[in-house]
N, C-alpha and C positions, 0 to 999 in steps of 0.2 A: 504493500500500500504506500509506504512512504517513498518508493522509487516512482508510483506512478505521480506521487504528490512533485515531488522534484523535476518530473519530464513536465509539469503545465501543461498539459495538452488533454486537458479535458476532467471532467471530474466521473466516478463510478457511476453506473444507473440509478442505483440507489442514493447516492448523493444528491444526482439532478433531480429527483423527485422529495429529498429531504428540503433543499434549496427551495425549488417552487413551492413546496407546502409553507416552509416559512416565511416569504414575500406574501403570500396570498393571507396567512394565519398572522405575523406580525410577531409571529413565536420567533425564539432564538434557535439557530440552528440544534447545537445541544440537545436543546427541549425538544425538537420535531424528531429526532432522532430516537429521542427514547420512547415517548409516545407512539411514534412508530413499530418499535420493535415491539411494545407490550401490545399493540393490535394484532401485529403479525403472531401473538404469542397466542390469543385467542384461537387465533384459525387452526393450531395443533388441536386443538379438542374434538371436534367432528373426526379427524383423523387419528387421535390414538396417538399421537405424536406424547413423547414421554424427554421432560429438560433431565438436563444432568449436569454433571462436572462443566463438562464442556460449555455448555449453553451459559453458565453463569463466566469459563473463563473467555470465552470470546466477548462478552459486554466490557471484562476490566483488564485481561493481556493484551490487546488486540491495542487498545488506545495508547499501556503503557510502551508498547511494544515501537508503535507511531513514531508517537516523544521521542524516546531513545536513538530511534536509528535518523532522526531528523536530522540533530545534534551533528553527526559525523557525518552524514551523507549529504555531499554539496551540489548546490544545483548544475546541473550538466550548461556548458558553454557555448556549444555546439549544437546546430539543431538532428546534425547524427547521432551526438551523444542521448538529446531528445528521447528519440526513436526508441534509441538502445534501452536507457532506463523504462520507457514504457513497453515496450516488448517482454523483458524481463520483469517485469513488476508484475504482469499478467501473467506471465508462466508461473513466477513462484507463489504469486496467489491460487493458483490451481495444485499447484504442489500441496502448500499451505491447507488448503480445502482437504483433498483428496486425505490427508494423512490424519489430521484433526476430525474429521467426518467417519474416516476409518478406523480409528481408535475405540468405538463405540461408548464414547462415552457422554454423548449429548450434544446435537448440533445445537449454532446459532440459531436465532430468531428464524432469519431470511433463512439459512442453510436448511432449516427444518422444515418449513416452509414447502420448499426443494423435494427432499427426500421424502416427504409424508406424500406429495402429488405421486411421485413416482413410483411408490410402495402400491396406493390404492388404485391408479391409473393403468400401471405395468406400462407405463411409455418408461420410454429410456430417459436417462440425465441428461444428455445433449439436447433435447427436443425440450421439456421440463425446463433447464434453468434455461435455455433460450429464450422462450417463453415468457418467463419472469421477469427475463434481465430488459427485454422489448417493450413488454407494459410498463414496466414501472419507467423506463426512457421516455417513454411517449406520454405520459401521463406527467410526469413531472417535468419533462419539455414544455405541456401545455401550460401548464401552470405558473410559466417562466421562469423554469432552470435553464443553467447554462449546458452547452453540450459544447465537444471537441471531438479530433479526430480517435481521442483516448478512450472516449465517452461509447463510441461506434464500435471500434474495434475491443473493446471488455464485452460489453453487448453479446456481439457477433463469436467469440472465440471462446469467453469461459467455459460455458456448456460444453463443446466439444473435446475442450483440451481435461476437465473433471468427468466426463468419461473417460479419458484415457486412464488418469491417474487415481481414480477412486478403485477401482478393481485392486490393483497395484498397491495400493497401500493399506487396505480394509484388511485388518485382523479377523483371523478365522472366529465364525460364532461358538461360543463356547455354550458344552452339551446341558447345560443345567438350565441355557436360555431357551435352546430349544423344545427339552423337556417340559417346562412351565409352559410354553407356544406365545413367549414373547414376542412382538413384532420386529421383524429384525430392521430397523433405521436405513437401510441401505441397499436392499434388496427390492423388486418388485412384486407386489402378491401373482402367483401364480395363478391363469385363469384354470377356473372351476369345468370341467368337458360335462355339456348336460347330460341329463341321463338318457338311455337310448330310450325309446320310445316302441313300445310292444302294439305292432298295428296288424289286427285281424281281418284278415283277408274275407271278403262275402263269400256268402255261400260255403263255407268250413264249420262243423260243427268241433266244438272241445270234445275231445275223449274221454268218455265217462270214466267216471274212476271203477278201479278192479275189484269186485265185490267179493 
């Protein structure tokens, strides 16, 4: 994140729709952000969606994490260097994603969000956080966030590159989750095959039973 902060070339989806809510609300960024994320916390509930560790440290690592790498990490001079840090910034946030998401031990607000669609849906992740990263761009465009070339290409690439790396990083489910038939956070429900259907042909009588 702080690499894409440094390249200037645009802010996240979720940022540009946090920006236009607070122009439009009058709220401080901050404030729309967490308001934000505790509605988004809601929509777990229809889906079974369950916080954890994780869910509470992506609200307080993720920001101190920011901070810190701010400090040392100088803004790029160049508008190749540009490029570089936001290209990278997107990869390691998919890294980032993929390994924290696969540790099972409670996504983010937004990430759960994600993973609950795609549990109950059985669409893939690429299609899913595509999906979300689009509305939430378009909706908080309208609202009058800003967008850049940064803004388009996270959009467009997270979802596909968190498929690669979620497989890749997801720690095997362990037997006692499955036993209980916890929902596994990162998997798709499997569809249910109906059941066949026993159709009696005209004119056939049932064979009486053998007396």
């Amino acid at each position: 994140m702080a690499l894409m902060i440094r390249a200037d070339l645009g802010l996240d989806p979720w940022d540009v729709f946090h920006q236009g809510l607070a122009e439009r609300t009058g709220w401080s960024f901050g404030v729309v952000t967490i308001v934000v994320g505790a509605a988004v916390l809601l929509l777990w509930w229809p889906m079974r969606q369950r916080p954890g560790l994780g869910t509470v440290s992506n609200v307080f690592v993720i920001g101190v994490a920011v901070d810190a790498s701010l400090r040392w990490l100088p803004a790029p001079d160049a508008s190749g260097r540009q490029l570089a840090f936001l290209v990278f910034g997107v990869v390691l946030n998919a890294v980032a994603g993929g390994a924290y998401i696969g540790a099972r031990l409670g996504p983010g607000p937004r990430d759960g969000l994600m993973t609950g669609l795609v549990r109950i849906t059985g669409r893939s992740v690429r299609l899913i956080r595509t999906g979300i990263e689009v509305t939430v761009l378009v909706v908080g465009f309208a609202l009058g966030g800003s967008l850049g070339l940064g803004t388009v290409l996270y959009a467009l690439t997270i979802g596909p590159l968190l498929q690669v790396f979620l497989p890749l990083l997801t720690v095997p489910e362990r037997r006692s989750e499955v036993a209980a038939g916890e929902p596994d956070p990162v998997a798709p429900v499997a569809p249910v095959a109906p059941a066949a259907a026993v159709v009696e042909q005209p004119g056939t009588l049932a064979p009486a039973p053998a007396g």
